[in-house]
C-alpha angles and dihedrals in degrees: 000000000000121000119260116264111239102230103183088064092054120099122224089266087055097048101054083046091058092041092048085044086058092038109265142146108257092244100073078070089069090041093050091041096051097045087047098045104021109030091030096236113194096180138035084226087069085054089090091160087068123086117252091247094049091049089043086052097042088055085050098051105022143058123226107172120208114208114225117202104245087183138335130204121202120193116235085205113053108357104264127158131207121188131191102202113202108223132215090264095052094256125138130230138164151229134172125207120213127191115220131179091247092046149299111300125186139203115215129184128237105197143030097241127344135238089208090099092198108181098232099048131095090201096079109043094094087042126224118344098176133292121282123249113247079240085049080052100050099028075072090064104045101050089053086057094053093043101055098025083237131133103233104223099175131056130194124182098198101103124112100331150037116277098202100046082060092053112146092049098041083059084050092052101045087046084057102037098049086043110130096208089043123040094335101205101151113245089238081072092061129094129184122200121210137174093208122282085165097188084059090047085064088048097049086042089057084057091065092213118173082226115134100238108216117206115197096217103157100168138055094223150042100241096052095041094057092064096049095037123035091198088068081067081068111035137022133249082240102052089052081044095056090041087059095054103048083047084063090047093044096040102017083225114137119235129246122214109201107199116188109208114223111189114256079355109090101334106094120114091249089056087049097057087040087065095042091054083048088051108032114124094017123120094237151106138232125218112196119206128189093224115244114243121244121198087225090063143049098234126127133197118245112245129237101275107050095041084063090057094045078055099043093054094048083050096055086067102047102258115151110236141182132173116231108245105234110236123186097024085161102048132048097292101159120099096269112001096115091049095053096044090038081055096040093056090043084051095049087046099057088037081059 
């Protein structure tokens, strides 16, 4: 037997070739596009303006996931929600919703696991599992919707995973999500992290998306950054630096340098001036976070202080600078933190 045809993954084209290909008329493709995308169908039953026999066929041919909350964490301070999604395949991913005065914005993940590797993230720790599906992207999204009753007008994709080592799908995905017949989020309220797969940074830059393209750079040289990053071991500073900027001349979209602090690590002034010498003249923009501790790792957040002065000296040469607000701070808020306790307890339940 074949294997199913995941239908929220496919675009509108896709969709009147498959229904051509069964023997329909072009427009179920419409009606289907608009329940999975519009009215968040999880299932060909709710798509009560479908025949019996076309929503028997569909479950026959054709794969809709449903995302069953595996677990959910509301913070008792601000609001935000994390959620662990059970997949199909009985893995686990996650996605936290934030409320902001401008809307709701969610991170979602991209993959189960991640190779990276990256020192301060709890994704990684297990390793790569497989790459999600753009439906497995945007299934995220819409359960979050459903969940909260709330339109979701801001998407991330920095949650567990590597976005670009997931490249194709995650085209796919950003094609689907900024459609204006399907989910509609513009494409100017999306952001992509990376840590840095250069030769993937020129890919995405040939799309010519209006995305906001997010580096992870975390360290102003090379040295330093290798031991918090495998991926520096591969590629410069200078040759991200130099993607990214051929992503701003391809795009006009100015890049964002997200810099996690690690306390005594890479927080000190000097550090500071090191990366504004790295960033001056750049259209860009830094976003300093004070890194979120994991049991599995040393490192330590920077404290407030001294997060101000990182900020201040960046500032001096006119780099433009915010501080993440930290969301969350009560629940499992780091990439990958739910999944991996979520995996531990199920470990020491089957060990007992």
């Amino acid at each position: 037997m074949s294997e199913k045809v995941d239908i929220r993954s496919m675009d509108r084209q896709e969709l009147k070739a498959f229904f051509l290909g069964i023997g329909e008329k072009p427009f179920r493709a419409s009606q289907v596009y608009q329940w999975l995308h519009r009215k968040k169908a999880d299932s060909f039953a709710s798509m009560t303006n479908l025949s019996e026999g076309l929503r028997q066929t569909l479950a026959e041919l054709c794969r809709l996931d449903a995302f069953a909350v595996a677990e959910r964490q509301v913070s008792r301070l601000d609001g935000t929600r994390k959620y662990a999604f059970l997949l199909a395949d009985g893995n686990i991913i996650e996605s936290v919703y934030m409320k902001y005065h401008y809307g709701v914005s969610v991170c979602i993940s991209s993959q189960v696991g991640c190779r990276m590797g990256c020192r301060f993230c709890a994704s990684t720790l297990g390793g790569l599992v497989r790459n999600l599906t753009p439906g497995e992207m945007l299934g995220q999204i819409y359960a979050i919707e459903k969940d909260t009753g709330e339109r979701v007008s801001h998407v991330v994709v920095m949650g567990s995973g590597e976005p670009l080592d997931n490249l194709d799908n995650l085209i796919r995905f950003l094609r689907l999500v900024s459609d204006e017949e399907g989910a509609a989020i513009g494409q100017r309220n999306i952001t992509v992290s990376t840590c840095g797969l250069v030769p993937e940074i020129y890919r995405l830059a040939e799309e010519r998306f209006q995305i906001t393209l997010a580096l992870s750079l975390h360290a102003p040289e090379d040295a330093l950054r290798k031991t918090m990053m495998p991926i520096a071991n591969r590629y410069t500073i200078r040759e991200a630096l130099d993607a990214c900027d051929a992503y701003f001349g391809a795009t006009g979209r100015r890049i964002s340098y997200e810099y996690s602090l690690v306390r005594g690590v890479n927080d000190r002034p000097g550090q500071a001036q090191q990366l504004a010498a790295l960033l001056r003249g750049r259209n860009c923009h830094v976003n300093l976070i004070p890194v979120n501790p994991i049991r599995e790792r040393n490192y330590r957040e920077t404290k407030g202080p001294e997060v101000q002065q990182f900020k201040k000296e960046l500032e001096k040469s006119g780099i433009h600078v915010t501080i993440r607000r930290r969301l969350g701070a009560d629940i499992d808020s780091a990439c990958g933190q739910l999944r991996r306790r979520i995996q531990q307890e199920e470990g020491r339940e089957e060990a007992e």
